[in-house]
C-alpha positions as CSV (number, residue, x, y, z in Angstrom):
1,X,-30.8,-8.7,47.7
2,X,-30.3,-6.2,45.3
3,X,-33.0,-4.5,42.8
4,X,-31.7,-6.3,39.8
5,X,-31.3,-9.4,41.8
6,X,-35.6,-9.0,43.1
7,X,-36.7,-8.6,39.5
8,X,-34.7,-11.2,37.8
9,X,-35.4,-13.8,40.3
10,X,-39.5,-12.8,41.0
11,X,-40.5,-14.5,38.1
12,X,-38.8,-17.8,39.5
13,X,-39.7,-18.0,42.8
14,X,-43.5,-17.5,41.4
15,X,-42.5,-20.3,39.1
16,X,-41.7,-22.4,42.3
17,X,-45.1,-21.3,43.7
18,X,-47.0,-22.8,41.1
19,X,-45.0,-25.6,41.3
20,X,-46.3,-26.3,45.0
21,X,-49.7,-25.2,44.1
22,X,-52.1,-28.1,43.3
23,X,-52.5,-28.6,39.7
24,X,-56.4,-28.6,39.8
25,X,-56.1,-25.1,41.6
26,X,-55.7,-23.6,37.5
27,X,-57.2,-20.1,38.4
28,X,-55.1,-19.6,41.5
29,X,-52.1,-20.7,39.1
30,X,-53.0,-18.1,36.5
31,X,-53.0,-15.8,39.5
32,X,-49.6,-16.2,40.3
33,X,-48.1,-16.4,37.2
34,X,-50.1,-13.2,36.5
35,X,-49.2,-11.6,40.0
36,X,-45.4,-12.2,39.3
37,X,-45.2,-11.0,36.4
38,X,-46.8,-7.9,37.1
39,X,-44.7,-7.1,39.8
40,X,-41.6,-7.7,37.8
41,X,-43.2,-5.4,35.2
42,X,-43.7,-2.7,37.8
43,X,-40.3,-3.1,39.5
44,X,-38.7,-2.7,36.3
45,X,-40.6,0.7,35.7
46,X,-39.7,1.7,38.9
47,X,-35.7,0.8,37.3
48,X,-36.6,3.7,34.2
49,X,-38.1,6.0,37.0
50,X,-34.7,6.3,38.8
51,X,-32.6,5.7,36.0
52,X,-29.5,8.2,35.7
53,X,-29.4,8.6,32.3
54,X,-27.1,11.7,32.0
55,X,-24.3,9.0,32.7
56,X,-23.2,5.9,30.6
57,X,-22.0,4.2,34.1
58,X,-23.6,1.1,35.0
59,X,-26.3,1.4,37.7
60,X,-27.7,-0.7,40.6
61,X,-24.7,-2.6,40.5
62,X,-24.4,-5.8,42.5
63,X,-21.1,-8.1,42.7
64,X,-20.0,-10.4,45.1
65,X,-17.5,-13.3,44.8
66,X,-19.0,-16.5,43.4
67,X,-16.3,-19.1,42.6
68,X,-13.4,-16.7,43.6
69,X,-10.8,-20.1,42.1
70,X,-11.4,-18.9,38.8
71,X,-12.0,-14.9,39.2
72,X,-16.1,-15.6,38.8
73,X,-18.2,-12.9,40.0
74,X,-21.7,-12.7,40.4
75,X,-22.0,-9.5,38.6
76,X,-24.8,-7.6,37.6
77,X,-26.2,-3.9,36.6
78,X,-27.5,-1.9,33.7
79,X,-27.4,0.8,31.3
80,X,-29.7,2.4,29.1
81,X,-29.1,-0.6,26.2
82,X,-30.0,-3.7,29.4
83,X,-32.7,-1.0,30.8
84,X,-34.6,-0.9,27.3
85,X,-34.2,-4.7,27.1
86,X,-35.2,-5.2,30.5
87,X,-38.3,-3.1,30.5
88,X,-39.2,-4.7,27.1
89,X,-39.0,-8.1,28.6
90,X,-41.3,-7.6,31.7
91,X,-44.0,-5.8,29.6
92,X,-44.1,-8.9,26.6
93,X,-43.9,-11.5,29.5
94,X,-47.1,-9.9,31.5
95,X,-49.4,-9.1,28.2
96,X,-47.7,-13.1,27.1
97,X,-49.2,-14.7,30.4
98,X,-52.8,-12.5,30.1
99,X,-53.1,-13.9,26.7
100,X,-51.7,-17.4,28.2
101,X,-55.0,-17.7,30.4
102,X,-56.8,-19.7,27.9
103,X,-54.4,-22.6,27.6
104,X,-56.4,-25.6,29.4
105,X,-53.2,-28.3,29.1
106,X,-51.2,-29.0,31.9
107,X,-51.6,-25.4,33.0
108,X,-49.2,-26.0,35.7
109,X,-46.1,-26.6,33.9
110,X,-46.5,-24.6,31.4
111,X,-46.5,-21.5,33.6
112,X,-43.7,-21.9,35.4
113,X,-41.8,-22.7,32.5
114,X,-43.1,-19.3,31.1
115,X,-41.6,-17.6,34.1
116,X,-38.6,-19.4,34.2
117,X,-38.1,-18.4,30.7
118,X,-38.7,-15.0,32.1
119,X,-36.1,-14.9,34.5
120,X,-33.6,-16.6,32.3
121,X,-34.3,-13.8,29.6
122,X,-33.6,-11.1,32.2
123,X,-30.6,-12.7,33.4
124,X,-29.2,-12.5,29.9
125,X,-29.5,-8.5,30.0
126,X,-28.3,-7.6,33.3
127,X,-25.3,-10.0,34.2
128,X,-21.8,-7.8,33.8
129,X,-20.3,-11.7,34.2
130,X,-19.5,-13.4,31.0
131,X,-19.5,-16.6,33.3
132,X,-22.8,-15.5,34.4
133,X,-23.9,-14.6,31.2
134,X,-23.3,-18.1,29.5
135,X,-25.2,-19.8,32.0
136,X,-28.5,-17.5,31.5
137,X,-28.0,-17.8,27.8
138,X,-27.9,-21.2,27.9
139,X,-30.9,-21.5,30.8
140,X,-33.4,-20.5,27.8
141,X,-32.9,-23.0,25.7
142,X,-34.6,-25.4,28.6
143,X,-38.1,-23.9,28.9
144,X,-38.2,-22.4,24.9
145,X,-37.7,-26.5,24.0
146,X,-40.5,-27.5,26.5
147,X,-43.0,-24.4,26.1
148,X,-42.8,-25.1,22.2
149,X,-42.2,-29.3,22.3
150,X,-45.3,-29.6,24.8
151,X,-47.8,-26.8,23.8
152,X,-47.0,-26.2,20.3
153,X,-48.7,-27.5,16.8
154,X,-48.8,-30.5,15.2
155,X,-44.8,-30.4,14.2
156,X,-43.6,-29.4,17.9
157,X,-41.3,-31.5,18.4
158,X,-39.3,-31.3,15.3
159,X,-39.5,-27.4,15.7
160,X,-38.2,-28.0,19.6
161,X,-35.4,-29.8,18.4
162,X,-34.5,-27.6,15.5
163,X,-34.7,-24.9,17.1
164,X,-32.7,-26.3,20.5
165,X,-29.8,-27.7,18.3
166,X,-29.2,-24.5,16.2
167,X,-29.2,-22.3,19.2
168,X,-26.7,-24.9,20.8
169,X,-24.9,-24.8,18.0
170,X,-23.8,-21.4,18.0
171,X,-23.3,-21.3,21.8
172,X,-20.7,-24.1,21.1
173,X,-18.6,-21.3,19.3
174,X,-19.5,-18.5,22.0
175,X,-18.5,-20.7,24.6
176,X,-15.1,-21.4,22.7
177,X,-14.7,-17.6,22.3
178,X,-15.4,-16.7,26.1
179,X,-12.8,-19.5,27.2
180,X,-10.4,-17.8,25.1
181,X,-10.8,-14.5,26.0
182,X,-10.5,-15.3,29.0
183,X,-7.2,-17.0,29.1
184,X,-5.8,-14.6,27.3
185,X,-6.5,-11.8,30.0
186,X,-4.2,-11.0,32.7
187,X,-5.7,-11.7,35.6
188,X,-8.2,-14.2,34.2
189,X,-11.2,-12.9,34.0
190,X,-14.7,-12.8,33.2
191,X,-15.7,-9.6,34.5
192,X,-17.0,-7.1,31.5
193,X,-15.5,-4.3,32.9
194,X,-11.8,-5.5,33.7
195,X,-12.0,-6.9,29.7
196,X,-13.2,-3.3,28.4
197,X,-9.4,-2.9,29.9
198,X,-7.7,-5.3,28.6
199,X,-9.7,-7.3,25.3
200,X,-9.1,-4.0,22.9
201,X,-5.3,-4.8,23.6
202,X,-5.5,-8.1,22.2
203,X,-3.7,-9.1,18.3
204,X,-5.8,-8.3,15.4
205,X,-5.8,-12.0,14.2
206,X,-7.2,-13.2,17.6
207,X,-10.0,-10.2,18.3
208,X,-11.0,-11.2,14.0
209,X,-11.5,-15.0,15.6
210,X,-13.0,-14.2,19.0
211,X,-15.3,-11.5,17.1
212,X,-16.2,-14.4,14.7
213,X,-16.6,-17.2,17.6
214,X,-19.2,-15.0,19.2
215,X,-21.2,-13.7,16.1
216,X,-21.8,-17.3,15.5
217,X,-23.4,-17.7,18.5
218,X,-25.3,-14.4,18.5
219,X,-26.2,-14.9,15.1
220,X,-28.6,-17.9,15.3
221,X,-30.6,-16.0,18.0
222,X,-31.3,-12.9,15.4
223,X,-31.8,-14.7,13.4
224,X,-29.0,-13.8,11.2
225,X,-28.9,-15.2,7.3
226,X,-28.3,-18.2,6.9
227,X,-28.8,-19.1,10.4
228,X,-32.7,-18.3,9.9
229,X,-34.2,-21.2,9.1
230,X,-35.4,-22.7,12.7
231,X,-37.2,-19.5,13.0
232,X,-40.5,-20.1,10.7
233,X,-41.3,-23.2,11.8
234,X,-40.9,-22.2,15.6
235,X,-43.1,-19.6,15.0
236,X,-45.8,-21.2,13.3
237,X,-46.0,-24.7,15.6
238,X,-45.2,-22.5,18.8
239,X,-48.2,-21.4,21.1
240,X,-49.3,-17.8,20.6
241,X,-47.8,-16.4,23.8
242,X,-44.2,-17.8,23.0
243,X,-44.1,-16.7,20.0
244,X,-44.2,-13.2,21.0
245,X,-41.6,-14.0,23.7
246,X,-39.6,-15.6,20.6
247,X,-40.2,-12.8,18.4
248,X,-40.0,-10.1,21.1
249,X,-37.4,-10.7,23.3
250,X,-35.6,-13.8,22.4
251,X,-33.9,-12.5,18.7
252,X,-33.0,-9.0,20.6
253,X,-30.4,-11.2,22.9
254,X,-28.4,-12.0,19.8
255,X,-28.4,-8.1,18.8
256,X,-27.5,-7.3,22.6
257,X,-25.0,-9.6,23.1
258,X,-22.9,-7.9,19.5
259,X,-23.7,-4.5,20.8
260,X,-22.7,-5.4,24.0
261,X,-19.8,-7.8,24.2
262,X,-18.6,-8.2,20.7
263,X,-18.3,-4.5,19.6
264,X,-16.6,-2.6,22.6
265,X,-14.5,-5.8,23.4
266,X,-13.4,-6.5,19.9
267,X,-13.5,-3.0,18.4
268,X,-10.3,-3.5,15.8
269,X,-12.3,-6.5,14.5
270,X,-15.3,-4.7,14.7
271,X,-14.4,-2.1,12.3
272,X,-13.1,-4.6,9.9
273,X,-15.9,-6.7,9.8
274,X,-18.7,-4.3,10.5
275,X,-19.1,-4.0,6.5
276,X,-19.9,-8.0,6.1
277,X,-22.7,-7.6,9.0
278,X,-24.2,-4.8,6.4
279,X,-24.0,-7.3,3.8
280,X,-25.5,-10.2,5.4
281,X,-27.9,-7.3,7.5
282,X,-29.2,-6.3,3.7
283,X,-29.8,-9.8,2.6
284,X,-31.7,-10.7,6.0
285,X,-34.0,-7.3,4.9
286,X,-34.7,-8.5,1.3
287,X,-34.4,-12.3,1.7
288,X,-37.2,-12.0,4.7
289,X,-39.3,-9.5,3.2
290,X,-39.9,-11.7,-0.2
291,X,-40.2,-15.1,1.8
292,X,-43.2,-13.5,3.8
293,X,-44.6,-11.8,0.2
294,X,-45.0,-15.4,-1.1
295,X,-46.9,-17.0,2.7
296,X,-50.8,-17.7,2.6
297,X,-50.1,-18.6,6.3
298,X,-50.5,-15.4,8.2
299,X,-48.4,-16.5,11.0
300,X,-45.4,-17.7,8.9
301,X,-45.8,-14.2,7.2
302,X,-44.7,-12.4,10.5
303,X,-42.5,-14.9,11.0
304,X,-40.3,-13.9,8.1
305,X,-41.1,-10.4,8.6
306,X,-38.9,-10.9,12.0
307,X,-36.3,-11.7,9.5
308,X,-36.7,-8.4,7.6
309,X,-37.2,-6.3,10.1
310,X,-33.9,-7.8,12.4
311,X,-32.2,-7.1,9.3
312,X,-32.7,-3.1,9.9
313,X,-31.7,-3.5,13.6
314,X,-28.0,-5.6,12.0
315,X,-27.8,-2.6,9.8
316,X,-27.7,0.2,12.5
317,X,-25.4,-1.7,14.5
318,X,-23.2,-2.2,11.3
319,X,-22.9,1.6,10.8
320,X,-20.9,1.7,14.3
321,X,-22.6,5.3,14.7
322,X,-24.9,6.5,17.5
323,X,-27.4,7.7,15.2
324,X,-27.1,4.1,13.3
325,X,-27.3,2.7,17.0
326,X,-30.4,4.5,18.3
327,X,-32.2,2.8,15.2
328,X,-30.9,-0.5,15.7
329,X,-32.1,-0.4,19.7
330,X,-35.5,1.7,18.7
331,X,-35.7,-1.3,16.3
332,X,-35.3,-3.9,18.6
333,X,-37.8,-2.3,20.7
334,X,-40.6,-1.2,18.3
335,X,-40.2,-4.8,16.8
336,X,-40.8,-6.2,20.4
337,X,-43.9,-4.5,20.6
338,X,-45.1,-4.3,16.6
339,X,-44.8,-8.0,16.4
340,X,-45.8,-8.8,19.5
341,X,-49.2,-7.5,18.9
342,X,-49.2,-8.9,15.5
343,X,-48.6,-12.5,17.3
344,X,-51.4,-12.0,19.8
345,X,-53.6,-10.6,17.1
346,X,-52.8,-13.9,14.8
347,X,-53.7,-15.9,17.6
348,X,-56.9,-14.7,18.2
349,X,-58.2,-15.2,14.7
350,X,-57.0,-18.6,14.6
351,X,-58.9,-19.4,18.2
352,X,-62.0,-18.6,16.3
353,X,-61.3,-19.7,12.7
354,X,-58.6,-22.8,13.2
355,X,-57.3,-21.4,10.2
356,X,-54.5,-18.9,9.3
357,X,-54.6,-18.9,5.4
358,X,-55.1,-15.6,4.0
359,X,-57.5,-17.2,0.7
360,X,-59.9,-18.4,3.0
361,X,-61.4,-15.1,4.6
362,X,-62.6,-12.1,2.9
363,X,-64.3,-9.3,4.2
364,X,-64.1,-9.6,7.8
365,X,-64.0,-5.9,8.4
366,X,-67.7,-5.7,8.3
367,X,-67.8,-8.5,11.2
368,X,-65.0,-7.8,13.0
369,X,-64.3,-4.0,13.0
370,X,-62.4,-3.8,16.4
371,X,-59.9,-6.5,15.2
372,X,-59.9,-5.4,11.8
373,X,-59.0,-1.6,13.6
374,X,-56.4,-3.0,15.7
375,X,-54.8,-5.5,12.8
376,X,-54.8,-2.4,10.7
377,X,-52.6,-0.4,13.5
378,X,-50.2,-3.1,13.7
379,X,-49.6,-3.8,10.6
380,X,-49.0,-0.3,9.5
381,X,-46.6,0.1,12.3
382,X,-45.0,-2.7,10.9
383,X,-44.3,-1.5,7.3
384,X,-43.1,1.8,9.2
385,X,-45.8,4.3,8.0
386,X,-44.9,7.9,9.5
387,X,-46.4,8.9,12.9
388,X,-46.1,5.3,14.0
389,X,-43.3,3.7,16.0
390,X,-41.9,1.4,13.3
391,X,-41.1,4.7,11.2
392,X,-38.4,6.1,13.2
393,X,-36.4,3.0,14.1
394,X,-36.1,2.5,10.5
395,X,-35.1,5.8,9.5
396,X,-32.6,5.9,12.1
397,X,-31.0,2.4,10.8
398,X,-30.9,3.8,7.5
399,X,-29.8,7.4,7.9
400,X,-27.0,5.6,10.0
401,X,-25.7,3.3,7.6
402,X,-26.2,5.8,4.5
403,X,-23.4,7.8,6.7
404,X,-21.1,5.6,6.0
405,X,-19.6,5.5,2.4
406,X,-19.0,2.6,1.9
407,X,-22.6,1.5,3.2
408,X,-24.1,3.5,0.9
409,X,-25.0,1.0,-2.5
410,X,-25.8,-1.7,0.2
411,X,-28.1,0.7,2.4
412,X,-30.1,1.5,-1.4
413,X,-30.5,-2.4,-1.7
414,X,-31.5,-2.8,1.6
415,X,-34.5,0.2,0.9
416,X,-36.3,-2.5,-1.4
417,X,-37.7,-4.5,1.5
418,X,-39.6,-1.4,2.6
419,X,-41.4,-1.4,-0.7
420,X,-41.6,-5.4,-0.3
421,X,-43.1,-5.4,3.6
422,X,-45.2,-2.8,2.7
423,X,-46.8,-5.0,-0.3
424,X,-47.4,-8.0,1.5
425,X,-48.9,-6.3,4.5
426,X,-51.0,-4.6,2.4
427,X,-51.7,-7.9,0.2
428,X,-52.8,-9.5,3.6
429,X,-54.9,-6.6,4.5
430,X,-57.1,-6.6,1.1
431,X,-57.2,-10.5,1.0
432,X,-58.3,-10.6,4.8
433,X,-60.3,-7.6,5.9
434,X,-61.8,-5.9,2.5
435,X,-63.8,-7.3,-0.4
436,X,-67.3,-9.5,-0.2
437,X,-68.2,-11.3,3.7
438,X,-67.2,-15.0,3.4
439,X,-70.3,-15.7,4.9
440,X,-68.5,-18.9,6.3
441,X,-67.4,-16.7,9.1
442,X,-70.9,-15.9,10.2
443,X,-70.1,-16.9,13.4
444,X,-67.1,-15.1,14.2
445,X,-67.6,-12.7,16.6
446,X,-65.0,-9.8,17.5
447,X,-62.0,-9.5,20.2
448,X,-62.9,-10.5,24.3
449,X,-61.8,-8.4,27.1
450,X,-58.7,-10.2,27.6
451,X,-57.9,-10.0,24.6
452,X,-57.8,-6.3,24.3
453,X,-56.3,-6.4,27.8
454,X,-53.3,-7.7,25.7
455,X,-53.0,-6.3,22.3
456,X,-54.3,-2.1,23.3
457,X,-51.0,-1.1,25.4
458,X,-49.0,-2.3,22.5
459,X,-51.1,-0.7,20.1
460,X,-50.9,2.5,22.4
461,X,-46.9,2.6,22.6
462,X,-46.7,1.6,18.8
463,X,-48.4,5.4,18.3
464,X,-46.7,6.7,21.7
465,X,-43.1,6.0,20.3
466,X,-44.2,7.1,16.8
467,X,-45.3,10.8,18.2
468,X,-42.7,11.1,20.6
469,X,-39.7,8.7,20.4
470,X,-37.7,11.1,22.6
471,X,-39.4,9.1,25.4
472,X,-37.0,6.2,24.3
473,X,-34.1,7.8,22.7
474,X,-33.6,9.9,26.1
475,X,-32.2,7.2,28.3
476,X,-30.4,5.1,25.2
477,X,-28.0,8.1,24.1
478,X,-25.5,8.6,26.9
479,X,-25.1,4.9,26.7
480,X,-24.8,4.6,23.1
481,X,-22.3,7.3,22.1
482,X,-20.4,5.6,24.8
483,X,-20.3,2.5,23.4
484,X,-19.1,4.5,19.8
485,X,-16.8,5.9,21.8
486,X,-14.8,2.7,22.8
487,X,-14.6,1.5,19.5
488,X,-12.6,4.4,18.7
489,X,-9.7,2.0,20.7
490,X,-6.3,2.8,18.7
491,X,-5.8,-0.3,16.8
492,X,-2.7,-2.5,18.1
């Protein structure tokens, strides 16, 4: 078994563990789960230790024949774009199953659907297969409808089923576009390098419907306007863990899967549609930023924020740049971590107050300074204020798109939601933290060991990244002037 094979399949066979463990044994269950995931997380840092990143090749490669009738290989290895994904996806799930320890219902299930979800997630970013990709797309959808239909709020099940039939929806059109491609390749195939060969070759009318068969399905994940809709209401009635597995892992597939299938597969239509993405990557900016300015809920708030803020990513990747695509993968990252924390932090105000409405506190910096510290952090990291890692994604996205000409009017449109994100984080801020003591919240009292055990290495890499995002940008650019490169494909 290869590397990539040990960390995307740990989380499962820990998931099978548990599953054999007795279900009054809770604490030994939280063990595993916890053990797993941590050794995932460390295996995967062990991946960015030996990581070659002075090539754009693929790396600890693995491939053998898997249904050799149909040219289906199980195929899998990284670059820097799956590396970032992959060491993004291990950190969230670890700090996610920490903060998970305080869920008392059916503990059992619901961590082994955590690290199935885990493994599913991984799968997604380092399967070279399009075959093999489908099926781990697909494979979290199962534990996302269950981890949110079981342990979510009082409208779970609606936002289960919302949530399963929009992303099913859009893998209905992905799955229609893969079938295509791949009978339209000579040999058939489904392996991403042999259609890195050939797909570029293919007519401009049928890469413009391919392109368009897979943005659909990429697009709901995002979430991409006016597939955004499921996304609020997932948020708010999922757990707090999943949510920052939603938020932090589960929109960047949709991101991934354009950077990495639809653009350097499909570059003709690429280029003629990358302007629409700006379009609809602009609206997602200032549609999500004035949906969260008018929330009392704090949790919907972020919610739509995730809309704003995956707007920026859409935009680098529109540009079709490597400066525009360090942004959008910075982005992808920062908001992975940014809203991650703000998820956890959410969640541990509502454990104490069973409320999330922004008109009902007041004052709780005087009670609650550590939270009211660490809030502060991530919500200035959010509205990118300089020195912190939301600032420099950003500026990357836009200085990319503002490159292009044509980009230019929609990139000045899309600087509004800056000005917007910044007002409602700031709103929430005053309402919240400053002002008179609601002397309601007497009893409050101020973040737990585990919870800071979750939220401080977030808040440390949201300053880390923001002071020195060479540490990221280093093993991203070989990859992503590469991936610039093939769209460059003469046009047929």
């Amino acid at each position: 078994m290869g590397v990539l094979s040990f960390i995307t399949f740990l989380p499962l066979i820990g998931g099978i563990i548990i599953l054999l463990t007795p279900k009054e044994k809770t604490q030994m269950v939280r063990a595993i789960a916890a053990a797993s995931s941590a050794a995932v997380f460390v295996a995967s840092l062990w991946l960015w230790a030996n990581f070659n990143t002075t090539t754009s090749d693929f790396q600890f490669v693995e491939k053998v024949n898997w249904i050799s009738t149909f040219n289906i290989h199980y195929f899998m290895g990284i670059d820097g774009l799956s590396l970032s994904m992959v060491v993004l996806t291990t950190l969230l799930t670890l700090l996610s199953v920490i903060a998970s320890f305080g869920i008392e219902n059916r503990v059992k299930e619901y961590f082994f659907f955590f690290l199935m979800l885990e493994t599913a997630m991984l799968g997604v970013f380092v399967a070279l297969d399009l075959f093999l990709f489908y099926v781990f797309w697909e494979l979290t959808l199962v534990p996302m409808y269950f981890l949110i239909g079981i342990w979510g709020g009082p409208k779970k099940e609606y936002a289960a089923i919302k949530f399963f039939l929009f992303t099913l929806f859009g893998s209905v059109f992905m799955l229609i576009a893969l079938l295509t491609l791949y009978f339209n390749t000579n040999p058939h195939t489904f392996d991403y390098l042999e259609l890195l060969k050939q797909a570029p070759t293919l007519a401009r009318g049928l890469q413009m419907w391919l392109f368009l068969g897979l943005y659909l399905g990429f697009a709901v994940k995002i979430p991409a306007f006016p597939f955004h809709t499921w996304l609020p209401l997932a948020h708010v009635e999922a757990p707090t863990a999943v949510s920052v597995i939603l938020a932090g892992v589960l929109l960047k597939m949709g991101l991934y899967g354009i950077m990495r299938f639809s653009l350097p597969l499909l570059p003709v239509a690429a280029q003629r549609l990358a302007f629409s993405m700006a379009v609809i990557a602009c609206i997602n900016i200032v549609y999500g930023a004035f949906c969260s300015l008018a929330q009392t809920d704090i949790k919907r708030m972020i919610a739509y924020s995730s809309v704003n803020h995956m707007g920026y990513a859409m935009l680098g990747v529109a540009s079709l740049n490597v400066i525009g695509f360090n942004g959008a993968v910075l982005q992808m990252i920062n908001h992975g971590i940014i809203t991650g924390a703000l998820f956890l932090l959410v969640g541990v105000i509502y454990d104490r107050a069973h409320t999330r409405d922004v008109n009902a506190f007041g004052g709780l910096g005087s009670k609650l300074p550590v939270y009211t510290g660490i809030m502060t952090l991530a919500c200035f990291a959010s509205l990118g204020l300089p020195l912190l890692s939301g600032f420099v994604s950003e500026f990357l996205c836009f200085l990319g798109s503002f490159q292009v000409v044509a980009y230019r009017y929609v990139t000045l449109i899309a600087l509004l939601g800056i000005l917007i994100t910044a007002a409602f984080f700031l709103i929430m801020i005053k309402k919240v933290f400053l002002g008179t003591f609601n002397t309601k919240w007497e009893k409050l009292t101020d973040m737990n060991a585990r919870e800071l055990i979750a939220t401080v290495p977030l808040c440390v890499l949201m300053v880390l990244f923001g002071v020195l995002p060479s540490l990221l940008i280093s093993p991203l650019n070989t990859t992503l002037s590469h991936l610039v490169d093939l769209l460059k494909f003469p046009q047929p």
